[in-house]
C-alpha positions, 0 to 999 in steps of 0.5 A: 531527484530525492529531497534533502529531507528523504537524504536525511532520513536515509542517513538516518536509517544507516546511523540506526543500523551502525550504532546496533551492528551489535544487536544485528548477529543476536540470534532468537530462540528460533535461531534467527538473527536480528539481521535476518529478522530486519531483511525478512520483515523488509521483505514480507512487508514490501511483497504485502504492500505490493501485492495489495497495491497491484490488486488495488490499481488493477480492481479499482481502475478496472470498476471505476472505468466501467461504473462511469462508462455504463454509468451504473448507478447501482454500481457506485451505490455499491462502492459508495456503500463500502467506502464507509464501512471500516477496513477493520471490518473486512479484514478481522473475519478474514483473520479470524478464519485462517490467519495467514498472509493470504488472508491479509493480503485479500482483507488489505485489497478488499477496501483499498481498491475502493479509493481507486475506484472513486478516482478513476470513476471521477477522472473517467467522467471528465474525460469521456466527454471529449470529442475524441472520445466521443469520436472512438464511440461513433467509429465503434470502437470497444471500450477497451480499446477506448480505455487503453488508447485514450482514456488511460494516458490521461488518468494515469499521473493520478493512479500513479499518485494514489498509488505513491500515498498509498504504498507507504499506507499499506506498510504503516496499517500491517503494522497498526494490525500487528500492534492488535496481535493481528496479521503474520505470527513469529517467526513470520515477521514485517516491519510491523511486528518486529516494531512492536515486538521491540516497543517493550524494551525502547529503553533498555535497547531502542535499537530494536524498536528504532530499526523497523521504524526508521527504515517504515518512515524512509520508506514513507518518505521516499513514497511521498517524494516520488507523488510529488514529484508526478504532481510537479 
């Protein structure tokens, strides 16, 4: 059940779209209007926070599950080490060589998979040891077999958790990228750069600037609501 504090929030988003039903049928040069716009960059948005949030879950539990089964010290060295390096760092070359929304889709998930990766790796440790477990092991079970039938169900609250806070996260870091010029290029819109692209007339029409942004934060509300309600 949603909190009060998202039902407001989306209530807000509805009141924003009513008061600018006006602006919504204004077309571009490109033809376009706003509305089309606003459902396009919703969509481009939610299938890029997607995309890398499944590359996350996927790569991250995968190589934090063998790092701590093979207790690969060069392995977590290697996530240790890319954990510090900033995120910029991986999606600016990327970018830079061919900006397309494969390349921000493949810079996105070549860091957030790390943080899934730690956890994964810290909640394999405790739970490898149990005796059931350990039992699998001893009847010579696969780690696979191990993984899916034991070792999953009892990390998987807290995947699904990291991937809550992280959903809304992705959104919210396209956009920051879109504020650098970096990232999709009109008419190829998101959220974020429809954001942006409407910031230069806040005062003027705020509607333009203040869609995008209700609809980023109903989204981060509900994304929230739903990890707490896992960790409850």
């Amino acid at each position: 059940m949603m909190k009060k504090s998202t039902c407001v929030l989306i209530s807000t988003a509805v009141l924003t779209l009513f008061l600018g039903r006006n602006l919504l049928w204004v077309r571009d040069e490109f033809g376009m209007t706003f509305a089309l716009r606003l459902a396009l960059g919703l969509f481009n948005s939610l299938s890029i926070a997607l995309i890398v949030l499944l590359l996350e879950i996927c790569l991250g539990t995968f190589v934090g599950f063998f790092s701590s089964i093979k207790e690969s010290k060069l392995l977590m060295l290697l996530i240790t080490t890319l954990s510090s390096i900033p995120s910029f760092m991986f999606i600016l070359p990327l970018i830079s060589i061919h900006n397309s929304i494969f390349s921000l889709i493949l810079g996105l998930t070549i860091h957030r998979w790390i943080g899934m990766a730690l956890i994964v790796n810290s909640e394999v440790d405790r739970v490898k040891s149990l005796d059931y477990i350990k039992s699998a092991r001893l009847l010579g079970r696969n780690n696979m077999w191990i993984f899916f039938k034991h070792v999953l169900p009892n990390i998987k609250s807290k995947i699904l958790i990291k991937a809550a806070f992280s959903f809304p996260r992705i959104i919210f870091f396209e956009a920051a990228l879109s504020s650098r010029g970096i990232g999709l290029k009109y008419p190829n819109v998101s959220l974020g750069t429809l954001l942006f692209s409407g910031f230069p007339a806040l005062f003027k029409t705020p509607e333009l600037f203040l869609m995008p942004a209700v609809i980023m934060f109903a989204i981060a509300f509900i994304s929230n609501d739903i990890a707490r309600s896992r960790v409850d």
